[in-house]
C-alpha positions as CSV (number, residue, x, y, z in Angstrom):
1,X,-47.9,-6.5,-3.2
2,X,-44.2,-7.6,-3.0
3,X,-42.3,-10.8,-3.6
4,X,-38.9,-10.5,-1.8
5,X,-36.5,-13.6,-2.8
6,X,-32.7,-14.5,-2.0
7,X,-31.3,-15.0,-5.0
8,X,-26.7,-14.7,-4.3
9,X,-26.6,-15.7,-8.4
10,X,-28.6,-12.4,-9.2
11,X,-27.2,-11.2,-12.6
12,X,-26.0,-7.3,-11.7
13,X,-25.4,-7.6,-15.6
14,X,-29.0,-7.9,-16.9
15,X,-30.7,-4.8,-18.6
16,X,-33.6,-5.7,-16.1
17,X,-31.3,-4.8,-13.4
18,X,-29.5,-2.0,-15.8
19,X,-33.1,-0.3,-16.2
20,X,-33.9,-0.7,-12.6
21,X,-30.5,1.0,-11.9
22,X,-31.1,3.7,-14.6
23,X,-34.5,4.7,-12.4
24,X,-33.3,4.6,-9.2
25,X,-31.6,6.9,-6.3
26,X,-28.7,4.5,-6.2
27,X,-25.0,5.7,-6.2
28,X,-22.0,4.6,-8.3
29,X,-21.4,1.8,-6.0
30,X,-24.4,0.1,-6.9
31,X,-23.5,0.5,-10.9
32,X,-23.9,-2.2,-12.3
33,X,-20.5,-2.7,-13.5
34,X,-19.1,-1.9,-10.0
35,X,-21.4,-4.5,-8.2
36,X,-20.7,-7.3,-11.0
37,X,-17.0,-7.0,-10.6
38,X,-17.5,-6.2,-7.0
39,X,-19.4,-9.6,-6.2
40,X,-17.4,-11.4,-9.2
41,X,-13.9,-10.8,-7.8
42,X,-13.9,-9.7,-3.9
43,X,-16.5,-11.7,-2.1
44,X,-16.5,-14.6,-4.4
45,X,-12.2,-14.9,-3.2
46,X,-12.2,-13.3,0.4
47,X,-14.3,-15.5,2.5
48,X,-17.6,-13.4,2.8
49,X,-21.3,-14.9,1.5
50,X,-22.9,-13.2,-0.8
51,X,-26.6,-12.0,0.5
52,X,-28.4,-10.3,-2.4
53,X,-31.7,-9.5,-1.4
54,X,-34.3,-9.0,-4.3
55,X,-37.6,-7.6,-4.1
56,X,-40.2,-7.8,-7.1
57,X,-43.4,-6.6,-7.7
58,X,-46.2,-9.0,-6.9
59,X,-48.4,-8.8,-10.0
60,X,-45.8,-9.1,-13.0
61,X,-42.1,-10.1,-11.4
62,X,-40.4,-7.0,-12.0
63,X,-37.6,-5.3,-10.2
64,X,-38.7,-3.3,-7.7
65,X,-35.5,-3.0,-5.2
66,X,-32.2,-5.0,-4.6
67,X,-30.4,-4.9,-1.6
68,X,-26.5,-6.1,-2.1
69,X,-25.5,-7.5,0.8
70,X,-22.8,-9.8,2.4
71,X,-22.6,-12.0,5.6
72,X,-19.4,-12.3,7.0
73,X,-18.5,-14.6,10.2
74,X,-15.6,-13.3,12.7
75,X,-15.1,-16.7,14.9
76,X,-18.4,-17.1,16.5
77,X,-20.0,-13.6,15.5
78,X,-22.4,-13.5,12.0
79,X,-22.5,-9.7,10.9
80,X,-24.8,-9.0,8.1
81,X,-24.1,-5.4,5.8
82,X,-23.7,-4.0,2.6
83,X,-21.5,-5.4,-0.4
84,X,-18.8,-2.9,0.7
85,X,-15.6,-4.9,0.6
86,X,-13.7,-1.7,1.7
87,X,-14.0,-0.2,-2.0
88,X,-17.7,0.9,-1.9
89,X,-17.8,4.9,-0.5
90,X,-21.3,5.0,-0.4
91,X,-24.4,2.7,-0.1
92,X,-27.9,2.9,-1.1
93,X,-30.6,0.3,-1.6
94,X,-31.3,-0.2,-5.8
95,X,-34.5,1.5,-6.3
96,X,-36.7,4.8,-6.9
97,X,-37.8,7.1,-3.9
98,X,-41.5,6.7,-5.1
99,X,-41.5,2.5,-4.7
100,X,-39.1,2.5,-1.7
101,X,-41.5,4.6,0.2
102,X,-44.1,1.9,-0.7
103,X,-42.1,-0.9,0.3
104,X,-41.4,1.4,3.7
105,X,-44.9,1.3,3.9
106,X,-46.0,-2.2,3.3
107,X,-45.5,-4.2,6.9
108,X,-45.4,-7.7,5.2
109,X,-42.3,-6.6,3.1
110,X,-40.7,-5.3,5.8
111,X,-41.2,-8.7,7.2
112,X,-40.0,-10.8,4.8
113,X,-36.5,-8.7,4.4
114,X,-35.7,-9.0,7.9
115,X,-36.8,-13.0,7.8
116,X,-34.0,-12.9,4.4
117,X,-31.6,-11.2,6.8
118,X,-31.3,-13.6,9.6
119,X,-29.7,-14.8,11.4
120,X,-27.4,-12.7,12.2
121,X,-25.4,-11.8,15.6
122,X,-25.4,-7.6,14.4
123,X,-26.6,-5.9,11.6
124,X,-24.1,-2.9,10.5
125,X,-24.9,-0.5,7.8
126,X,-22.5,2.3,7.3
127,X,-21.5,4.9,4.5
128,X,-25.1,6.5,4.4
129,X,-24.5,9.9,3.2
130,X,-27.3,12.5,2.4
131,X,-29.9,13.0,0.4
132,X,-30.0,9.3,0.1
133,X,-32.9,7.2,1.0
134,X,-33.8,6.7,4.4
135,X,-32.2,2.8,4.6
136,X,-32.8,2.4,8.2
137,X,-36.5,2.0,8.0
138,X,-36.3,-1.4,5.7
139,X,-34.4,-2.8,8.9
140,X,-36.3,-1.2,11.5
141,X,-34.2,0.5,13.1
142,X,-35.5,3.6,15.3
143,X,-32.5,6.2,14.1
144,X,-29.1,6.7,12.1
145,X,-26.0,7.4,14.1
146,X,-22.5,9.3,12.6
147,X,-19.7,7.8,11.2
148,X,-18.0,10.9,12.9
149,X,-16.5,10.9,9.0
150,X,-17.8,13.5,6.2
151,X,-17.5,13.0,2.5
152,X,-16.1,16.2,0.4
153,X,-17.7,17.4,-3.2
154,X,-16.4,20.4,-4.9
155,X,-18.8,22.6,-6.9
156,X,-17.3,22.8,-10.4
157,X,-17.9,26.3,-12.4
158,X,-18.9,26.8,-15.9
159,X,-14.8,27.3,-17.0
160,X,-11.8,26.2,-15.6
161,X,-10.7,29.7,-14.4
162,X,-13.7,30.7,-12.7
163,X,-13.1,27.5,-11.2
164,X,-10.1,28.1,-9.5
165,X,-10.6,31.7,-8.1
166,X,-14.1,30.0,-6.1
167,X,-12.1,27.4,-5.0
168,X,-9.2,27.6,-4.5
169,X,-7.4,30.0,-2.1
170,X,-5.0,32.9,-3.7
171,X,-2.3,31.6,-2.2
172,X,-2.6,27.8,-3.6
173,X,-3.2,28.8,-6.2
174,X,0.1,30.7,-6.9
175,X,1.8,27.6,-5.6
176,X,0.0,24.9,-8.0
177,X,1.5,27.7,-10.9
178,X,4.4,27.0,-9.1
179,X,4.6,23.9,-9.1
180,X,3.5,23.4,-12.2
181,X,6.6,24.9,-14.0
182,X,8.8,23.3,-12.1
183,X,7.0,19.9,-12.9
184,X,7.2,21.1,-17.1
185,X,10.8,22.1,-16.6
186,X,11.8,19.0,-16.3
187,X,10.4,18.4,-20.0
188,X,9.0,15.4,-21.4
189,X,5.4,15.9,-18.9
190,X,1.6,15.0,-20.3
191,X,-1.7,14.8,-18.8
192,X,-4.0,12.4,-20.2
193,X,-7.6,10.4,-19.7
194,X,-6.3,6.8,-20.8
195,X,-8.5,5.2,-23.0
196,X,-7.0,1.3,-23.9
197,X,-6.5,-1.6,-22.2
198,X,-3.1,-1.6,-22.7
199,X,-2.4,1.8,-20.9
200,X,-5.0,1.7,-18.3
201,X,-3.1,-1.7,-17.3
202,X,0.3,0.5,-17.0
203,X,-1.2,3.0,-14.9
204,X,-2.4,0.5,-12.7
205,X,1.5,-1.5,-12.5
206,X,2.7,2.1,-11.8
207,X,-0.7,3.0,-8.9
208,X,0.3,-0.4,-7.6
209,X,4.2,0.2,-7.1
210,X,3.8,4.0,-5.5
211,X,0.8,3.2,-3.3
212,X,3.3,-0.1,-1.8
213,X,5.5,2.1,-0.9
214,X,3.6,4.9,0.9
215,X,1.4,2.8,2.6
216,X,3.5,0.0,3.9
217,X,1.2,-1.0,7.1
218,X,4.0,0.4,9.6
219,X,1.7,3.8,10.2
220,X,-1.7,2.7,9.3
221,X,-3.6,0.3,7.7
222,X,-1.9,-1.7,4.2
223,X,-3.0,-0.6,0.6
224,X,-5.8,-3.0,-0.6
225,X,-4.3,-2.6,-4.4
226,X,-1.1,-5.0,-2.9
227,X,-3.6,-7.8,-2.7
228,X,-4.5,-9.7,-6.3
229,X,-7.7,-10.0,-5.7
230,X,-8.6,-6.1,-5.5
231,X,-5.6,-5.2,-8.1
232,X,-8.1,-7.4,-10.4
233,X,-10.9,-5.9,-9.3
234,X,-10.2,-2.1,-9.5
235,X,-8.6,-2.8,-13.2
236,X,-11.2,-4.6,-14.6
237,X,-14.0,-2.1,-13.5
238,X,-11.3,0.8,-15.4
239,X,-11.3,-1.4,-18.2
240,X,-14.8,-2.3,-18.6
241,X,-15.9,1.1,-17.4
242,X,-14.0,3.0,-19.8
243,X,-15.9,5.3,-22.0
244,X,-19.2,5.0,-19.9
245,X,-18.8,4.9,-16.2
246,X,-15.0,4.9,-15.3
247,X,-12.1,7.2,-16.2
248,X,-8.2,6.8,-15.5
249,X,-6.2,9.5,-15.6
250,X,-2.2,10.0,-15.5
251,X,0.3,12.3,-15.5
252,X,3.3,11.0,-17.8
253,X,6.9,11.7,-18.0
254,X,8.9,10.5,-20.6
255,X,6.3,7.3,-21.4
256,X,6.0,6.4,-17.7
257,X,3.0,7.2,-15.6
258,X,4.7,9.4,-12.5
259,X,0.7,9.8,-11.1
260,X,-2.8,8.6,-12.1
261,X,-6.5,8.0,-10.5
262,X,-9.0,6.1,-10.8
263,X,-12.7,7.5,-11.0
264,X,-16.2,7.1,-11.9
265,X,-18.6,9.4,-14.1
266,X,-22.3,9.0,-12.6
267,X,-24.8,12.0,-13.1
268,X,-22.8,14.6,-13.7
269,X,-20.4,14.2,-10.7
270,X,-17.3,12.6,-10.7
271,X,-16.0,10.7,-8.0
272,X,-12.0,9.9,-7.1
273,X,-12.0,6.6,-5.9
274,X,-8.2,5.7,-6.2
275,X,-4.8,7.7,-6.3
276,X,-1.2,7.2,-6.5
277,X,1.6,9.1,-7.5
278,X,5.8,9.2,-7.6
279,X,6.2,10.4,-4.3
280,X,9.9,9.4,-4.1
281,X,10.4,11.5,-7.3
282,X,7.9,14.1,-7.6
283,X,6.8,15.2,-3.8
284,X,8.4,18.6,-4.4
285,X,6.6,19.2,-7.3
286,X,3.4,18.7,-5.5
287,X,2.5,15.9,-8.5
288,X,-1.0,14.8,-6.8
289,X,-2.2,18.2,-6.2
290,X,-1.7,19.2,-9.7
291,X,-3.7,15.7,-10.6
292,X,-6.5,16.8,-9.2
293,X,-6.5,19.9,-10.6
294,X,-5.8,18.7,-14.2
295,X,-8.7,16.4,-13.6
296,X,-11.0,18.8,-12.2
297,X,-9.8,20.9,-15.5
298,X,-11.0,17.6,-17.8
299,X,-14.6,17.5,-15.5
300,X,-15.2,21.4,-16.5
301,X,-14.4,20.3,-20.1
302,X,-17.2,17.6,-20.2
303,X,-19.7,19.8,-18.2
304,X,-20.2,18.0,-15.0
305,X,-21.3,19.8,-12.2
306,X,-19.3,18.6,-9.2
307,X,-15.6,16.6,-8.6
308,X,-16.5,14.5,-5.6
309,X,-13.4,13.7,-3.4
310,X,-15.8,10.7,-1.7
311,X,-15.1,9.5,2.4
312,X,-12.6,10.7,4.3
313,X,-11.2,13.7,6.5
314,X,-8.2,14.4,4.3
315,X,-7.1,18.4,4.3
316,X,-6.3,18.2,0.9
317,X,-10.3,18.2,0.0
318,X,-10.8,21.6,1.5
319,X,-7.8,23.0,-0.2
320,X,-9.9,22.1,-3.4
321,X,-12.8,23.6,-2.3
322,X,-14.5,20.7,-1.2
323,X,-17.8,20.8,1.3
324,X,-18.3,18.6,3.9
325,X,-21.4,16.1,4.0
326,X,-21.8,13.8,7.0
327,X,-21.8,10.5,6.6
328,X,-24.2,8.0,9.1
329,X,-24.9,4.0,10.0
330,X,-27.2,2.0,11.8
331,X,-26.6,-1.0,13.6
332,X,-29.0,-3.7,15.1
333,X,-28.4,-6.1,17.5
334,X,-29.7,-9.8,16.8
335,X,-28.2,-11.8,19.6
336,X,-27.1,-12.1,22.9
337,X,-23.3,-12.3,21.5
338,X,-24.3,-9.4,18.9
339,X,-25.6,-7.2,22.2
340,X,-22.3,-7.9,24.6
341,X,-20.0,-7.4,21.6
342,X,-21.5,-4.1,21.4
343,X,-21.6,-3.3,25.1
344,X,-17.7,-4.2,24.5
345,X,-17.5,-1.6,22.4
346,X,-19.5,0.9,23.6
347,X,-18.4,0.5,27.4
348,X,-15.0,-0.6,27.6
349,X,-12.4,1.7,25.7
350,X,-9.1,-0.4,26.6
351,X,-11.3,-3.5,24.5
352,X,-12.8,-0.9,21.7
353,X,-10.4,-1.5,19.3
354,X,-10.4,-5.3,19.3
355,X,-13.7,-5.6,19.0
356,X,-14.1,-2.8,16.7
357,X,-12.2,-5.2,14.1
358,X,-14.8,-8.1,14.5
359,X,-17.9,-5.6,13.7
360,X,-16.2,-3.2,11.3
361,X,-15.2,-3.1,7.8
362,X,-11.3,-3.5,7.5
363,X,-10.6,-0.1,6.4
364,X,-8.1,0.2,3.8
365,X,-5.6,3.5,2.3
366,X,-7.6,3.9,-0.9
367,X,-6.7,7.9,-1.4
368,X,-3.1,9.2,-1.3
369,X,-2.5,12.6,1.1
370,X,-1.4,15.3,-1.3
371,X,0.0,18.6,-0.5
């Protein structure tokens, strides 16, 4: 019924996987901008093997799911997951509820995906958030766990207003008004989608320098937009994106970008994947609170129906009104190594967080704390 094929040179630009995207319950991580960019310029320069897993139907070749994976190798230990690359909030197999369930359901598929798959010391899927698909059954694994982590989405309204006085408490509110005169005082201030090449590149220089300095390594982990390779990646998804799947917006002073964000547009939600502001200059005027709410402002404008704040615990999320979904993995064990670096973890605390390092994503400041 299925073919199921390795095939790391799969072309995430094709319309064939376009339309199969288009169709399916798949999330803005698996866009195929996102994943072309993704695959293009983070796992082809940091050291991971691509493992893109693509299943087609049996009587004409066509897409019927692709799983985009990676294989990584800490020393001895081969971990098998999702193309994540610490960028990726959420992760879903390519492909529509109706023809997952029959893959689900068809024990020689099954099969073949876990003979793609191997070997592999443990398998680690995380970032499963709900209603998505239920991914644990292609690996066979008996049941999801929590990430002990919860994504945040805020309900827009039909107007901007309306919007605020749902979400927002009385008392923020008359601080953001606050704030925001303050902020205009100082004269020469603009908000503004950024639409060219040119200017989405000076957000970037400017998101680069103010997320440097805030998250320095010394009290928590080192911004991933300091390295080249995920500067690249994040500016050429903006840039590619723009107009159709991604959005940059900034907050300007004088010419110069004193705050801006990187999102993308998918289904009538938007989702803030990257912030920065001025916080050397600007903290007092609360500058990243009132970008969110200038962008929640432009999502109203276009008629989408939530602003989704993505993964993380951050109490700036609530403060916007966003609601807390729980986010879940599954892991499988497929060696001897696999099993006692898991009992490591599990068992022995002192050791948990050295080992945690060999089985986990490296996870990265991609969202700024605002107040």
């Amino acid at each position: 019924m299925f073919e199921v094929t390795i095939e790391n040179s799969f072309d995430f630009r094709s319309q064939d996987y376009a339309r199969l995207f288009a169709n399916s319950a798949a999330t803005a991580f698996q866009h195929p901008i996102w994943l072309a960019n993704l695959y293009d310029k983070l796992i082809a320069l940091n050291d991971v093997e691509p493992l893109v897993i693509v299943v087609r139907m049996g009587a004409d070749g066509r897409l019927a799911m692709v799983l985009p994976l990676v294989k990584r190798r800490y020393a001895m230990l081969k971990i098998v997951g999702f193309a994540d690359m610490d960028v990726s909030d959420y992760i879903s197999p390519v492909v529509d509820h109706a023809t997952f369930q029959r893959i689900i359901d068809d024990p020689a598929a099954i099969a073949a995906i876990g003979n793609c798959i191997r070997p592999y010391d443990i398998l680690r899927i995380g970032k499963i958030v709900d209603p998505l698909l239920p991914l644990e059954r292609l690996f066979n694994v008996s049941a999801r766990a929590s990430m002990n982590v919860s994504a945040y989405a805020s309900k827009l309204e039909p107007n901007f207003a309306a919007w605020r006085e749902m979400r927002l408490s009385r008392s923020y509110r008359k601080r953001l008004d606050k704030k925001s005169r303050q902020l205009h005082r100082m004269g020469g201030v603009s908000f503004s989608c950024v639409e060219t090449p040119t200017a989405i590149q000076t957000v970037f220089d400017a998101l680069r320098i103010y997320r440097g300095k805030r998250f320095d390594g010394r009290r928590g982990p080192a911004d991933l937009l300091q390295l080249p390779s995920y500067c690249t990646f994040y500016a050429a998804v903006a840039t590619e994106g723009q107009g159709r799947f991604a959005r940059t917006y900034a907050i300007w002073r004088d010419g110069r970008p004193i705050a801006g964000a990187l999102g993308l547009a998918h289904r009538n939600v938007f989702l803030v994947i990257l912030v920065g502001f001025d916080a050397a200059n600007y903290a007092r005027q609360s500058i990243g609170s009132l970008l969110f709410e200038k962008i929640a402002e432009d999502c109203i404008r276009r008629g989408e129906d939530y602003l989704d704040f993505t993964i993380g615990d951050e109490p700036y999320k609530r403060k916007f009104g966003g609601r807390a979904s729980p986010m879940w993995q599954v892991h499988q064990i497929g060696s001897f190594l696999g099993g006692a670096t898991q009992l490591v973890i599990d068992k022995l605390p002192m050791s948990r967080a050295v080992a945690g390092r060999l089985i986990r994503n490296r996870s990265k400041s991609r969202s700024e704390t605002v107040s």
